[in-house]
N, C-alpha and C positions, 0 to 999 in steps of 0.2 A: 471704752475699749472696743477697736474693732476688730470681731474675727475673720480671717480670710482664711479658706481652704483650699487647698487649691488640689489639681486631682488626682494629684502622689498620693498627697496625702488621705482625698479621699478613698484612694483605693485599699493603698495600706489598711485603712478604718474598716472596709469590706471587708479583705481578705482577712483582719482578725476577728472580726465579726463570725466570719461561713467560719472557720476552723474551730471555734467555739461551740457554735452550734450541732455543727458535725460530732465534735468532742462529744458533749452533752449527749447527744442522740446514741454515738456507742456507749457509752454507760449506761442509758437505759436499758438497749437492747442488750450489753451483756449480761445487767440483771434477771431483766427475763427469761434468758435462755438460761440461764444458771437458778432461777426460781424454779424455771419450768424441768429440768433436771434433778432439783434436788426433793420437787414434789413425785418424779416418777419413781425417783431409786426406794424413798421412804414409801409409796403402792408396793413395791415389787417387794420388798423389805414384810410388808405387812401380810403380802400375800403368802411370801414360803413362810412365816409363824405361822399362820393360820391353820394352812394345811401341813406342816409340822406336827401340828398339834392334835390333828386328825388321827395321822399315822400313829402318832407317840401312845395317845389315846387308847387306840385298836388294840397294838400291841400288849397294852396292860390289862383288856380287857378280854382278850381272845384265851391266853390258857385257863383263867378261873371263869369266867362269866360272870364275875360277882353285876351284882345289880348295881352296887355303888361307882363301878367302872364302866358300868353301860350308862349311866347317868353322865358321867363324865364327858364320856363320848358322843354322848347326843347333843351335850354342851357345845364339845366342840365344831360338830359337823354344824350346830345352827349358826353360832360364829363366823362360821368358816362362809358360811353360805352369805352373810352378813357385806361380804367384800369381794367374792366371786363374780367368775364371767357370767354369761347365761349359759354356755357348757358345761361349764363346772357346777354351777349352781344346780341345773339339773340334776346332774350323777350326784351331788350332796342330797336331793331331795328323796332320789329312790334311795340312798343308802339308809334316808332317814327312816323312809316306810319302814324297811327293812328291820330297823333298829328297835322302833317302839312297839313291833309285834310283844307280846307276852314272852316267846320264847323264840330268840332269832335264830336262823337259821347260819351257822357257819360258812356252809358252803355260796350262800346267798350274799353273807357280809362279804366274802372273802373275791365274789362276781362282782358285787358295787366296789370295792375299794380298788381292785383292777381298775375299772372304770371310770375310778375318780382321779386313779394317780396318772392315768394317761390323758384323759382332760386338764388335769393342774399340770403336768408335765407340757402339753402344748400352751395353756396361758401364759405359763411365766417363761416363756423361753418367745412368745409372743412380745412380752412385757419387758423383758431386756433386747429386744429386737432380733435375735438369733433364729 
């Protein structure tokens, strides 16, 4: 058997050739921009728990001052710190001084938590691009 091509036909065989590859190529790249989105939303995701949890934390721990809720809260601010910007991280780090004194100061907690919620407030509005 002899094959003859001739150059319809090989063109034809081109152009289904590129439009495959082409094909192939957007699929890749849709994946990755769709990997690369669904890894951002689950950061942002991670970030307002985190410092959710801060807050939640405070609040439980601000009318009693039990010890077992300052414990909580330090918990949470290390966590928090754990996935934080370096803004944020910071203002978690003074809140933490703040925290592990023997007897915190209210109105000190209450200067760091301003300071923290206005640092998480600019990351995560960084972090969904707004």
């Amino acid at each position: 058997m002899n094959f003859v091509f001739s150059s319809s036909d090989m063109a034809a065989f081109a152009g289904q050739l590129l439009s495959s590859v082409i094909g192939l190529l957007g699929v890749f790249v849709g994946a990755h921009i769709a990997k690369s989105g669904s890894r951002k939303q689950s950061y942002c995701d991670s970030l307002r728990a985190a410092y959710s949890l801060v807050f939640e934390r405070y609040t439980a721990w601000i009318p009693t001052q039990d010890i077992n809720h300052a414990a909580a809260l330090v918990g949470a601010i290390c966590s928090a710190m754990l996935i934080a910007g370096p803004k944020t991280r910071d203002s978690l780090n003074d809140f933490l001084d703040v925290m592990i004194k023997p007897n915190p100061d209210s109105a000190s907690c209450k200067e760091c938590l301003d300071n923290f919620w206005n640092c998480a407030e600019e990351e995560i509005r960084k972090s969904y691009g707004k």
